[in-house]
C-alpha positions in Angstrom: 23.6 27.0 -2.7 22.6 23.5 -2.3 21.4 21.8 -6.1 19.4 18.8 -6.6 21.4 15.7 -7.7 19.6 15.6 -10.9 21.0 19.1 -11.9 25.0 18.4 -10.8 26.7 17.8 -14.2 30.3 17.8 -14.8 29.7 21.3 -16.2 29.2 22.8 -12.9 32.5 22.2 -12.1 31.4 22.7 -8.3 28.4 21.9 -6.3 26.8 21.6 -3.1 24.5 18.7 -2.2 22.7 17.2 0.2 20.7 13.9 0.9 20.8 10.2 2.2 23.7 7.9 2.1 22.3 5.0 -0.2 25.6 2.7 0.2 29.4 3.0 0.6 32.3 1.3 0.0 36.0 1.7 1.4 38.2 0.3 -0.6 41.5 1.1 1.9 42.7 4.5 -0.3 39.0 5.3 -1.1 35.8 5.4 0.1 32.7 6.1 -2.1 29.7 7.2 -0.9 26.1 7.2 -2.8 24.4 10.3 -2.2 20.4 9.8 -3.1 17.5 12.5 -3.3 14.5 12.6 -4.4 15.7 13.6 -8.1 18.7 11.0 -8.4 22.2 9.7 -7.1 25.2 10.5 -6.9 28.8 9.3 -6.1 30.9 11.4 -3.9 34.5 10.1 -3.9 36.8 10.4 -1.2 40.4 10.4 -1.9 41.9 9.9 2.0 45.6 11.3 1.4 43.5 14.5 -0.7 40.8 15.4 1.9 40.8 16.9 5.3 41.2 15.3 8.9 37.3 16.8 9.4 36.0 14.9 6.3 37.7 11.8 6.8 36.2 12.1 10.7 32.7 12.9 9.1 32.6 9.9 6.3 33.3 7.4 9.1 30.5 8.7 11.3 28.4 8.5 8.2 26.1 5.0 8.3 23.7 4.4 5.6 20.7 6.4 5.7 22.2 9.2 7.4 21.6 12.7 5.8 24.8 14.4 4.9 25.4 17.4 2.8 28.9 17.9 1.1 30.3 20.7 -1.3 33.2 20.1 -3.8 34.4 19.5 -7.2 32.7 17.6 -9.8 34.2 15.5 -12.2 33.2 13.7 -15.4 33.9 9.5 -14.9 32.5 6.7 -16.7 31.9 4.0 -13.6 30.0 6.5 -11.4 26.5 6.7 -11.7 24.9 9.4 -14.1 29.0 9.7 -15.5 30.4 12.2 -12.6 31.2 12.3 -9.1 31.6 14.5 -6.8 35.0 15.1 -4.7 34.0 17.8 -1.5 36.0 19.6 0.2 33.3 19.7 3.6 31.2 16.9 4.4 28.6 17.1 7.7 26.9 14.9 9.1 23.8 16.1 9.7 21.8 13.2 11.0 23.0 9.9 11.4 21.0 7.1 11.2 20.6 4.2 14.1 22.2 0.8 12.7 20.9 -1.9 11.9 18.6 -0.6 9.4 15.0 -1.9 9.7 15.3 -2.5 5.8 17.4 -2.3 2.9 16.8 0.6 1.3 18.8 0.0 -1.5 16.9 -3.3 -2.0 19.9 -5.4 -2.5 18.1 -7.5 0.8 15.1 -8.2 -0.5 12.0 -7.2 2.6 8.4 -8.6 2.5 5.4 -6.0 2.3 4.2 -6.0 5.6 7.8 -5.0 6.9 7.9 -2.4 4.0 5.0 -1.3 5.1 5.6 -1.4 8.9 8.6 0.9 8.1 6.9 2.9 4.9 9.1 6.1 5.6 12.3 3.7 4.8 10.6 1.8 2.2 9.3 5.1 0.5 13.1 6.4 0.3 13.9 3.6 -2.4 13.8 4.9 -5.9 11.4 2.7 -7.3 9.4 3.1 -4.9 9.8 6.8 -5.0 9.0 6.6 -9.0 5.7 5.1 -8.2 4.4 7.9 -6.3 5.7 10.7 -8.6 4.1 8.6 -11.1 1.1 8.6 -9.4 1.0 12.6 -8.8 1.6 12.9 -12.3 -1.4 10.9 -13.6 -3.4 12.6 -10.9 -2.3 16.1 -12.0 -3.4 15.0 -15.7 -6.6 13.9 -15.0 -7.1 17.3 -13.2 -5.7 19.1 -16.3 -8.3 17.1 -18.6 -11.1 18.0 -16.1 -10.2 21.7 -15.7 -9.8 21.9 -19.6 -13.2 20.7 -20.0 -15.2 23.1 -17.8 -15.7 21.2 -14.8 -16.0 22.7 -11.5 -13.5 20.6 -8.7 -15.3 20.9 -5.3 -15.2 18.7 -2.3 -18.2 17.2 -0.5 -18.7 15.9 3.1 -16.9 12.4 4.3 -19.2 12.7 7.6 -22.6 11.6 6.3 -26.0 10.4 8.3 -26.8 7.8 5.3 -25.4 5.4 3.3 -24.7 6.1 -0.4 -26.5 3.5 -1.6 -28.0 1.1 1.6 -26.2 -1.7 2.9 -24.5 -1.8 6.2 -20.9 -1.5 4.1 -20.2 2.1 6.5 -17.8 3.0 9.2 -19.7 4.1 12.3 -18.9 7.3 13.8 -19.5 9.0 17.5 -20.5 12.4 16.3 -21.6 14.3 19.5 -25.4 13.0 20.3 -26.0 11.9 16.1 -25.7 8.0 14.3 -23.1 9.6 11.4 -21.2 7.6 9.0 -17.8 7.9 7.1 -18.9 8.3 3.1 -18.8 5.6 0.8 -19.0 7.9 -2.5 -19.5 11.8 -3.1 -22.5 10.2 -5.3 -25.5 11.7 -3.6 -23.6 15.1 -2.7 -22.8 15.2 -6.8 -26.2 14.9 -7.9 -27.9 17.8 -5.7 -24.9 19.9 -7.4 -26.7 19.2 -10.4 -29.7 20.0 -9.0 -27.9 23.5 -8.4 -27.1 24.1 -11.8 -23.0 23.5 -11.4 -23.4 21.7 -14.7 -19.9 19.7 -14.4 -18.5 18.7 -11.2 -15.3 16.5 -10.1 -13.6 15.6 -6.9 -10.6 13.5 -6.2 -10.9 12.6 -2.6 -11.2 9.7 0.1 -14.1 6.8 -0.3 -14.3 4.8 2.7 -15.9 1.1 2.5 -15.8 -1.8 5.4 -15.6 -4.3 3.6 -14.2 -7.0 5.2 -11.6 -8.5 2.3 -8.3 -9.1 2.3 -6.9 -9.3 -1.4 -4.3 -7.5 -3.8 -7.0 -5.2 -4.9 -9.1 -4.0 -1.9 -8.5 -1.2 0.2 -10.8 0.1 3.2 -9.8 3.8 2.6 -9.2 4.4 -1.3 -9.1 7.6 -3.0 -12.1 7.7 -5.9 -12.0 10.6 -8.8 -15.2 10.9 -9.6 -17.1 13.0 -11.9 -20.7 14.4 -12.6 -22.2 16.1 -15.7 -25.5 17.4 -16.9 -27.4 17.1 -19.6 -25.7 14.2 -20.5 -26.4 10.4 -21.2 -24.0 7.0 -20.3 -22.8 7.4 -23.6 -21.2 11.0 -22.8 -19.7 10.0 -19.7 -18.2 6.9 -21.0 -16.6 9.6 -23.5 -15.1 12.2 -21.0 -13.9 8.8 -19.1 -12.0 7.4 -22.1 -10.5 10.2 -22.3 -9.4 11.2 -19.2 -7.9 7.8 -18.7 -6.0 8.0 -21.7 -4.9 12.1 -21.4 -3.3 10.7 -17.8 -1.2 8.1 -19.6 -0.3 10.7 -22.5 1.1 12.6 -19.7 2.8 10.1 -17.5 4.6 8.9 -21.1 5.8 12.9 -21.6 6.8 13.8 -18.7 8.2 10.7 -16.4 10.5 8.6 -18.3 13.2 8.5 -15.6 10.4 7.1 -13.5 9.3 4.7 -16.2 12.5 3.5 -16.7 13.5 2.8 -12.3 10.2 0.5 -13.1 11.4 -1.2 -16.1 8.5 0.4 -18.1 10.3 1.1 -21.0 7.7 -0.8 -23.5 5.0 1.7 -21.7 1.8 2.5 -23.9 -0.7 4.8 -23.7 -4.7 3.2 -24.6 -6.0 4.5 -27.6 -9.8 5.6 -27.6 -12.1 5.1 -28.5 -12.6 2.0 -26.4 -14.2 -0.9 -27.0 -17.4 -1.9 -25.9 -19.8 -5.3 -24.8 -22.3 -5.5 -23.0 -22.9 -7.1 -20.0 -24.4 -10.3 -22.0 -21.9 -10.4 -23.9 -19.6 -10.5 -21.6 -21.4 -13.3 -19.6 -21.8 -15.2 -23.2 -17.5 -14.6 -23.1 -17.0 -16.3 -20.2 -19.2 -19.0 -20.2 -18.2 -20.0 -23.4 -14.4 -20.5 -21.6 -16.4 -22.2 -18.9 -16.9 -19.9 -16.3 -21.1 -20.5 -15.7 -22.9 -17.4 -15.2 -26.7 -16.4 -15.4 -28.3 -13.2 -16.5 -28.0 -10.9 -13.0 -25.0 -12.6 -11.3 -21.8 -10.6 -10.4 -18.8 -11.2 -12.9 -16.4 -13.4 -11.1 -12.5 -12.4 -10.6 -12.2 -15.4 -12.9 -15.3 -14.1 -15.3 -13.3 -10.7 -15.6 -9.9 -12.3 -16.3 -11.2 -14.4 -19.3 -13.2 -11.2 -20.8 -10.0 -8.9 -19.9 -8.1 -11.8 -21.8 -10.6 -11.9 -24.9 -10.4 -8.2 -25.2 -6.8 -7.3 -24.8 -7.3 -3.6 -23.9 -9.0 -1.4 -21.9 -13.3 -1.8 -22.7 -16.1 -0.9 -21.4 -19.0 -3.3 -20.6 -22.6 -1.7 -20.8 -26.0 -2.6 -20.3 -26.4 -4.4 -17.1 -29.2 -5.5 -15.3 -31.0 -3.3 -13.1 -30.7 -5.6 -10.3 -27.4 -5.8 -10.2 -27.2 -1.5 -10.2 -27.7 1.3 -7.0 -31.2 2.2 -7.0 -30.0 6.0 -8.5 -28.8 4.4 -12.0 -31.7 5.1 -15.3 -33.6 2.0 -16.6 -34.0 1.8 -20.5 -37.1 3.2 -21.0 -38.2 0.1 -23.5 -36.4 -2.4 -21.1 -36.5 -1.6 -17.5 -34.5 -4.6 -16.4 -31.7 -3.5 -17.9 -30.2 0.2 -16.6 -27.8 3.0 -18.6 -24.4 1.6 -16.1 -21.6 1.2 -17.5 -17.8 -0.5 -16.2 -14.8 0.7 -17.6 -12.2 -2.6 -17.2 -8.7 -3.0 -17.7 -7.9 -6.5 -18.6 -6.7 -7.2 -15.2 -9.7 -5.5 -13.0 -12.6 -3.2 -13.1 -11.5 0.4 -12.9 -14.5 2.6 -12.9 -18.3 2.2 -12.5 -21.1 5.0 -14.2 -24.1 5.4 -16.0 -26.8 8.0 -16.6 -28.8 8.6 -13.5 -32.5 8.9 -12.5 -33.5 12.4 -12.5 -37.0 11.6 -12.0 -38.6 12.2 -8.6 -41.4 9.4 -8.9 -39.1 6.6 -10.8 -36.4 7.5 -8.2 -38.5 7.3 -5.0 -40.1 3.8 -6.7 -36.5 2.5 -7.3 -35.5 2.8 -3.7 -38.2 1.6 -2.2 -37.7 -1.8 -4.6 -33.8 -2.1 -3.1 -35.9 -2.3 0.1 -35.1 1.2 1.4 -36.6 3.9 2.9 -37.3 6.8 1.3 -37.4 8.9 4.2 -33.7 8.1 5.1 -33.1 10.0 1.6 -35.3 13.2 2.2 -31.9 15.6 1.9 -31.5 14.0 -1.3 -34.7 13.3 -2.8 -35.7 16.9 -2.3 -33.1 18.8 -4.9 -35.5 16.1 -7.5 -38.9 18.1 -6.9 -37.6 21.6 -7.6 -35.8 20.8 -11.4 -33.5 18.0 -11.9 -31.5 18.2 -15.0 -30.8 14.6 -17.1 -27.0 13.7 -15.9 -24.4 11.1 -16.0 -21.2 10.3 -14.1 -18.5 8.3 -12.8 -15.9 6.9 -10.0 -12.6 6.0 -10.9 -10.7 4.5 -8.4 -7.0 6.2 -8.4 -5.2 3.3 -6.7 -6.4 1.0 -9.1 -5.3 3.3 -12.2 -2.1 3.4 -10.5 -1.8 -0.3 -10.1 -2.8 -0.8 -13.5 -0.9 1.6 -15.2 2.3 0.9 -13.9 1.4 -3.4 -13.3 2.2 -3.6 -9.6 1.2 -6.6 -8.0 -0.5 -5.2 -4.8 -2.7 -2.4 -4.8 -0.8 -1.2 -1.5 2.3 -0.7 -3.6 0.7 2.6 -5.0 -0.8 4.2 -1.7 1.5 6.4 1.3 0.2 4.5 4.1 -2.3 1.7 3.2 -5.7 1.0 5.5 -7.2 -2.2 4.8 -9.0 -4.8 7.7 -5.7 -5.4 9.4 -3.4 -2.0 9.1 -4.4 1.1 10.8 -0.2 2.5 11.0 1.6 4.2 10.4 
């Protein structure tokens, strides 16, 4: 029966294998092949005066990137990878791939991203690219772990909406039968009328769509957010489940994926310790225009104002406190200082990761705040109603899960950690 790579030792003394031929070499009375799966690489070694007409036949109709399976001995050797090889007695063929290949898989040519990601199921197949995304399901599984732990519910609201999330004209359009509909920017509403309906704690990890029309390193059109609600809960709680959800996902990524780790050169890899720091947002505006970056009460941090505050904090942080201007008309104004609301970021030093803050569970205050965004009310009805029927105090956040990713393991492009990227220009594969 057929074994993953990672599992043939030279204690099996036989084994049967399949996979993709990663590279070979014929060196006249030998010809190795590397054998890869998703668990590892091997080295099948074929000795031509030792082996059979049929597998000599078969290893020269073997190109790279062709899927083979083979079944022999296995012996211990220092030069191989892993410290055995494998010496078969049948090798097939089972599909062979076209030549030339449309990249290197074993990255020895080195390929730009948009060929990667023109030809993602080749690019995918290289093991440090593979690592990323069992990286990735790892951290993903965790923070589900944490949240399950915890007592929240996981559910999954609608992606077709008829409003916006919070205004704006940031939406995809849709031709839903005879309606105007709308692909979601945020579960955000959809999470409050669950409180609304007494779920108490609620998370989802699922799409967020936003057309927005950039075109950097960390901007996608379709993204996949993690976000959570809770009741009876202030910014301050949710700023607490946050850190630590952020930092039981790294706890878990350092137990359980050091091979992966290592393919990435993370061997120095360190998991945040909480609780985290945190400034507020006039602090962090006093930060960065003392380093020069000018910056008035209610204006956006810059990329450049986040880079000298990640820089001056060293560490994941939190910044707190931010002006209700700047804020979706749903977040809670201090009661003694109504220009400043209960939101919170969470930051890496790089980028901002995650946006929260208590919300307005107040029916007046709420319908007052939207109208002041310049909004209409009446676009809100399915929402506003769940408000005049007993609205629990509540709090919550969205973490964006290709950022963590691209954070956690320092890629450079925030498309190095999703399948099949969509941003302005790529719609395929």
């Amino acid at each position: 029966m057929r074994i993953p790579i990672k599992d043939v030792t030279p204690d099996c003394e036989r084994a049967e294998i399949a996979g993709w031929v990663h590279e070979e070499r014929d060196l006249g009375g030998l010809t190795f092949l590397l054998i890869r799966d998703r668990t590892g690489i091997l080295q099948v070694t074929i000795p031509k005066k030792k082996v059979s007409p049929e597998v000599l036949a078969a290893v020269k109709e073997a190109s790279r990137e062709s899927v083979i399976s083979c079944e022999g001995v296995v012996k211990a050797t220092e030069k191989a990878p892993g410290g055995r090889e494998l010496v078969p007695d049948t090798l097939k063929v089972i599909s062979r791939a076209a030549t030339p290949l449309p990249l290197d898989v074993s990255e020895k040519v080195p390929a730009d991203l948009d060929t990667r990601l023109d030809n993602r199921y080749l690019d995918l197949r290289k093991p440090r690219v593979n690592a990323i995304f069992l990286i990735r399901n790892a951290a993903l599984r965790a923070v589900s772990e944490y949240l399950w732990d915890h007592h929240f519910t996981q559910v999954q609201t609608p992606k077709i909406v008829a409003a916006a999330t919070e205004g704006g004209t940031e939406l995809f359009p849709l031709a839903y039968f005879d309606k105007e509909a709308f692909l979601n920017q945020s579960p955000q509403l959809y999470k409050q009328m669950l409180m609304s309906a007494g779920f108490d704690r609620v998370f989802e990890i699922g799409p967020i769509f936003r057309a927005e029309e950039h075109n950097t390193v960390r901007h996608l059109n379709e993204a996949t957010s993690i976000d959570i609600e809770m009741s009876f809960a202030d910014e301050q709680d949710a700023m607490k489940v946050l850190e630590e959800t952020v930092s039981y996902a790294y706890g878990k990524v350092a137990d359980t994926c050091s091979n992966e780790l290592a393919v990435l050169g993370l061997n120095d890899f360190e998991v945040p310790k909480t609780p985290f720091p945190k400034i507020t947002y006039q602090e962090a505006i006093d930060i960065a225009t003392a380093k020069g970056e000018t910056l008035v009460f209610g204006d956006d941090l810059s990329t450049a104002a986040e880079k000298i505050v990640g820089d001056e904090m060293g560490t994941m942080y939190f910044i707190t406190e931010w002006p209700s201007s700047t804020r979706p008309f749903y977040t809670m104004p201090f009661e003694d200082r109504p220009e400043v609301c209960k939101a919170f970021d969470m930051m890496h030093p790089r980028m901002e990761l995650s946006s929260g803050a208590q919300r307005c569970h107040i029916y007046e205050l709420l319908v007052s705040q939207i109208k002041a965004k310049g909004l209409n009310p009446d676009a809100f009805e399915f929402y506003l109603n769940p408000f005049r029927y007993g609205m629990p105090p509540h709090a919550g956040w969205g973490l964006g899960a290709e950022r963590l990713v691209m954070t956690m393991l320092d890629l450079q492009n925030i498309r190095e950690g999703v399948l099949f990227p969509r941003d302005r220009h790529r719609v395929s594969p």
